[in-house]
N, C-alpha and C positions, 0 to 999 in steps of 0.2 A: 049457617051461611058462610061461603068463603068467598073471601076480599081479595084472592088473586088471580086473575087472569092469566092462565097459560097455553101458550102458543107453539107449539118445537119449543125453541129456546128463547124465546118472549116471555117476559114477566113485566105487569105493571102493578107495583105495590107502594105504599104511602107510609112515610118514616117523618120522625120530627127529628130537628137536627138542633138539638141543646146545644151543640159546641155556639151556638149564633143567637142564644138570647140575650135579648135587649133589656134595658133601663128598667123596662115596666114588667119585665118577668114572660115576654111571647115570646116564644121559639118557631120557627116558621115549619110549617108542613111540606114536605116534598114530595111531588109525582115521582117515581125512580121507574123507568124503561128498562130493563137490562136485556143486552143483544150479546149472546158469547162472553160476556161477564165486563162487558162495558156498558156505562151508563148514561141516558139520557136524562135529565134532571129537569124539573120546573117546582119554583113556589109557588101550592095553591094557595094556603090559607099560614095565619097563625094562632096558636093558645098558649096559655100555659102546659107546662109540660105533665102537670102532676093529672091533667084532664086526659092527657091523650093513653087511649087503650093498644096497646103495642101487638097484642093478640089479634084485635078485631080489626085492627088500623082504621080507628073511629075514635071520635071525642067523645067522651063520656060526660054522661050528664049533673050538671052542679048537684050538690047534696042542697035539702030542701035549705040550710040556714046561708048558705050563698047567694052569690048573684047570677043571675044568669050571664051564660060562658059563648051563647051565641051556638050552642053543639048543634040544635038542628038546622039550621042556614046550612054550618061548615059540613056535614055529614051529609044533607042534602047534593051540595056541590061534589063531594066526592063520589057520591054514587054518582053523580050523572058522568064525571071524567071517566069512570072504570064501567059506565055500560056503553059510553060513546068508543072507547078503545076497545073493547069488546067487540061490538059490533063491525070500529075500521079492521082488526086486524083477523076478523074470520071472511071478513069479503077481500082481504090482503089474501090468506090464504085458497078461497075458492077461485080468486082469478090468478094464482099461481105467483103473485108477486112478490121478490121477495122482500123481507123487513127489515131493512139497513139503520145504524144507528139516526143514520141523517132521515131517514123517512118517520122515524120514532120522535128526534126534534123536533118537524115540521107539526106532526100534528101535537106534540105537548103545545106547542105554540100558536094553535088553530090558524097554521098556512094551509095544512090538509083536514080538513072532517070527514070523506069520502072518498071512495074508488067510484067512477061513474062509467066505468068500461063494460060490455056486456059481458055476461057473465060464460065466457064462451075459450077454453083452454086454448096453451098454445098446438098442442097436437090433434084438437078435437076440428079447431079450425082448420088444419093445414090437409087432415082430410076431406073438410068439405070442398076447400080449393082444388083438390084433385081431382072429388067426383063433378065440381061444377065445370071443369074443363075440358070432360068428356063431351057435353049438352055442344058446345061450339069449337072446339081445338083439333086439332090434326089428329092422327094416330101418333107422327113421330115428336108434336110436341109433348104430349099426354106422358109421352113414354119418355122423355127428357126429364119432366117435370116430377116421373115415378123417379130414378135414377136420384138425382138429387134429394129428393126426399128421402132416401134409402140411405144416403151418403152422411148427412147431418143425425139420422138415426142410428147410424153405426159410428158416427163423432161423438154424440152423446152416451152409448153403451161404451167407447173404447177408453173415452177420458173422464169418464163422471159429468161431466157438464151438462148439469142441469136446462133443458130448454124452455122457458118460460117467455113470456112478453117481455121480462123487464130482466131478462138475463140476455137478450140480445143487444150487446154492446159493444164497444170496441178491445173491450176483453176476450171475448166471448171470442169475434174476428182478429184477433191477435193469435189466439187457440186453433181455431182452424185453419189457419194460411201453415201454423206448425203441422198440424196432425196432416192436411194434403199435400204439402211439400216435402216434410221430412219425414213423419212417419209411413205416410200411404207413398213418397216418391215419386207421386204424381208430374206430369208435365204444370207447367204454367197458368198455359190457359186454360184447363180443367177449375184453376181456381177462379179465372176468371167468367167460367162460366157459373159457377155456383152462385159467385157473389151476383151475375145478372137473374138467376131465376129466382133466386132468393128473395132480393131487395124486390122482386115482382110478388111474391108471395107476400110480405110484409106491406107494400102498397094496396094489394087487395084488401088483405085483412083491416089495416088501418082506413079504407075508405066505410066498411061494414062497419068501423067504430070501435073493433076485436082489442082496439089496444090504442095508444096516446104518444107510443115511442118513436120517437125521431130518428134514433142515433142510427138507425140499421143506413139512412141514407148517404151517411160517409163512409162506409165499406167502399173500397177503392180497390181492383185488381187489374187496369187497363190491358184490354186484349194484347200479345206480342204479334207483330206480323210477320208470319210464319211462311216456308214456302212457297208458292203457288206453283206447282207439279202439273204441267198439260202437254200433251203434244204440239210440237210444231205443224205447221200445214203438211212439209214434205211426209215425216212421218203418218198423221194422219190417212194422206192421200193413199201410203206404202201399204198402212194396216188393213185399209177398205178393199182392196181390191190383191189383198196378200191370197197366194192358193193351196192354204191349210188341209192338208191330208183328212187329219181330224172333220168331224162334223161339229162334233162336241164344238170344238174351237170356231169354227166357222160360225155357230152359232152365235157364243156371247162376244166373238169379233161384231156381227149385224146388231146384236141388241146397245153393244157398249159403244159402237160407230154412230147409232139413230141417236146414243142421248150428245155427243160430241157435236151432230151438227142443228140438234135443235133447243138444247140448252137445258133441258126439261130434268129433272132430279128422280133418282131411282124410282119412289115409290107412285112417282106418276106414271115411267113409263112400262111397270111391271103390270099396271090396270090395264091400258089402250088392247081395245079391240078393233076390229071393224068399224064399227060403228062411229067409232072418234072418225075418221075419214067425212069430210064432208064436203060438197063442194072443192074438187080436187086441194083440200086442205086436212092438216091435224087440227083434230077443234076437242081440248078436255078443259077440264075444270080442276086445277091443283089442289091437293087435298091438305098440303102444309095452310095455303094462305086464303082456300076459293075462289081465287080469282080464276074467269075465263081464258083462256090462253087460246088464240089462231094461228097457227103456221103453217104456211103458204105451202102446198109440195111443189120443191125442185127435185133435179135430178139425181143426189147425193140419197134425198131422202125416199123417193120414187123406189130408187135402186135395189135397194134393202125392202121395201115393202114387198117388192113386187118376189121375191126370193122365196116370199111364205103365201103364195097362194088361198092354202088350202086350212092356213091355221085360220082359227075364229078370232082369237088373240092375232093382236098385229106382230108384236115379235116373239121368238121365241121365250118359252118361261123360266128362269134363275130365279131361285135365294139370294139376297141380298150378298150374303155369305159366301155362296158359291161362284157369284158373279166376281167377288172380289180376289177370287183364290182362283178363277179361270183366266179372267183376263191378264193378271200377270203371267201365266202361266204362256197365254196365245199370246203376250208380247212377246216375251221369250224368245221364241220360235221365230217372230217375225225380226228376230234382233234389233228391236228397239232396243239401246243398251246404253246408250250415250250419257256418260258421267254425267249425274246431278246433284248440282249441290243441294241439302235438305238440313233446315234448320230447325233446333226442337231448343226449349226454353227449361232450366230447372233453376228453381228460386231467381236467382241474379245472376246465372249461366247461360252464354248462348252456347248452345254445342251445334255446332256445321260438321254435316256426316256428307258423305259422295258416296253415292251407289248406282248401277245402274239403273237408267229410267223403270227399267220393266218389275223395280221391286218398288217402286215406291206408286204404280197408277191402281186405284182402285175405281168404283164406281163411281164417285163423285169427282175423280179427274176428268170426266162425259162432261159434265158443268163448264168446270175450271176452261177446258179447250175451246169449246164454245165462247164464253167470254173473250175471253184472250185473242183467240182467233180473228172473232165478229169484227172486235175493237181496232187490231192490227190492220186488218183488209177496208177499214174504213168508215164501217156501218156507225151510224147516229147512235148516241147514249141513249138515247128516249127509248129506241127503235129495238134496242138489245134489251132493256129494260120489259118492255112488252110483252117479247119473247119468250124472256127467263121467268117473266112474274115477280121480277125483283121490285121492290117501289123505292127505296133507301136507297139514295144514291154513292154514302159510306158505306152499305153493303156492297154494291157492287164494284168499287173501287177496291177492295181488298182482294177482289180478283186479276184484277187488269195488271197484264204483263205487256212490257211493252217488246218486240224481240229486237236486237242487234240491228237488223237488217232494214227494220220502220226507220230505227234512228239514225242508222244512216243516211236512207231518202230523205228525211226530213230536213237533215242537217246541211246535205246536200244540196237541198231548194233552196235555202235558207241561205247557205254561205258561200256554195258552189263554185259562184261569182270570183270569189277572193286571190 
């Protein structure tokens, strides 16, 4: 039979500690935990010394002309301590948790007897979280959701940092704000997106019951508000009806002009065919959030439809990719150029770069202009809200620029007088 339990570097073994007998000749029994060669200690029992078997770390039983020594009580108790730690510290092990001296304390001191968590790893989980978000999530959150997952798996292979339930702490987040800051170089808010898909990952799993740990909800990397990059109306007006040589160009000018005045995000408007047209309106369904979306056609949007006839697709078809390497490409040309300041975030650095406009618009500047625009010219928050499919009214507030020229009129109605 062997009387020790071992775990990695977990031992729970029973020692009597002569240097502490008493008056009447008992020396007291010690539970000893050793974690990395520090100890957790508790008194179970006491004997005399000359009873306790050092080998077996059991009382041995009085010779027949004594008295009895009480061994089978005390030896009884001791098995039941080293099958109950047995039993905590391979369900410590199967649910990946690790076994700190202080977790070793608690249960010598029966604060813990159990892990009650299911029995369900931390990366065994975080793939079901991905394949469950295919059943109801977008394509481009899904694909967010892979990204970050990808990111924290190459945290864990580049620095040893073990991922477990009970490794996710503010160490853990200490770790990573270095490894994407400083070692990967990343911008800012890259960290502050991990830490938002994260802390959704670790909410899910904690409402399945996967795990008990809190701390993941003080991870803190508040978004910086970063430029908002859109064309002005004049530009705007200049690009839509600019007379590009190119087709190529004249193309993703129409595709990147329809998302400027109808608000809508690349991967909805690379879907619309025909058939979205309904009742002289756009009528899709966004594939980010579901929601229905109706947009009335005016003549901006009319203008551009009417240009492709004969395509099945309402606009011309680009790659995400290519749409973002054309259109700067057909600002260019249309000399959109006008200095912009463009601010980028690295750990506790603002850096403000100036380029011209035409290097800094890509697809989702179609978004940004719309906002912006909508907002300037007057239109109701509700109403552009509707539009975009935004419902977060801090989301769409991170868009809204206001230009020079509003704050002038306003300032002017306002004080005019004076």
């Amino acid at each position: 039979m062997v009387n020790t339990f071992q775990n990695a570097m977990v031992k729970l073994t029973f020692v009597i500690d002569k240097s502490n007998t008493d008056k009447t000749g008992f020396a007291p029994i010690k539970a000893n935990v050793t974690i990395d060669y520090k100890k957790a200690r508790k008194i179970v029992d006491k004997i005399k010394p000359r009873y306790w078997n050092k080998k077996r770390q059991r009382v041995d039983k009085p010779k027949p002309h004594e008295p009895d020594n009480d061994y089978h009580r005390i030896n009884e108790r001791l098995d039941k301590l080293q099958n109950d730690a047995k039993r905590f510290f391979q369900q410590c092990a199967v649910l990946e948790i690790p076994i700190t001296l202080e977790l070793a304390k608690d249960f010598l001191n029966g604060k813990i007897t159990h892990v009650s968590q299911k029995n369900v790893p931390f990366w065994t989980a975080y793939d079901e979280y991905l394949k469950a978000g295919q059943q109801d999530k977008s394509y481009n959150t899904n694909r967010n959701r892979k990204t970050i997952y990808n990111k924290i798996k190459d945290f864990e292979a580049d620095t040893g940092y073990k991922m477990t339930w009970h490794s996710v702490n503010l160490v853990f987040w200490d770790r990573m704000k270095e490894y994407i800051l400083e070692d990967l170089d990343h911008g800012y808010n890259y960290l502050s997106a991990i830490a938002a898909k994260f802390k959704a990952f670790m909410k899910w799993s904690q409402r399945r019951k996967y795990h008990n740990n809190d701390e993941y909800k003080e991870f803190s990397a508040p978004e910086k508000e970063i430029s908002i990059v859109h064309l002005t109306w004049n530009e705007l007006q200049h690009l839509l009806y600019f007379p590009f040589e190119s087709e190529k160009y004249q193309k993703v000018r129409d595709f990147f002009c329809f998302g400027c005045l109808t608000g809508q995000r690349y991967i909805d408007l690379a879907h619309l065919t025909k058939e979205n047209l309904v009742a002289d309106a756009v009528k899709l369904t966004q594939q980010k959030t579901n929601k229905e979306v109706i947009i009335p056609m005016y003549k901006g949007v009319q203008t551009i439809v009417n240009r492709y006839p004969d395509l099945g697709r309402l606009l011309p078809k680009f790659s995400n990719q290519k749409l973002n390497d054309y259109i700067k490409e057909a600002c260019e040309i249309a000399e959109i150029n006008a200095i912009t300041e463009f601010k980028t975030f690295k750990k506790n650095t603002t850096i403000k770069d100036y380029k011209p406009k035409h290097e800094l618009i890509s697809s989702h500047t179609a978004r940004k202009t719309f906002i912006c625009l909508a907002y300037e010219k007057g239109m109701d928050i509700e109403m552009i809200k509707a539009i975009t499919g935004i419902t977060r009214e801090k989301t769409l507030k991170r868009y809204l620029q206001i230009s020079a020229e509003k704050k002038k009129e306003q300032l002017t109605a306002a004080f005019g007088e004076l």
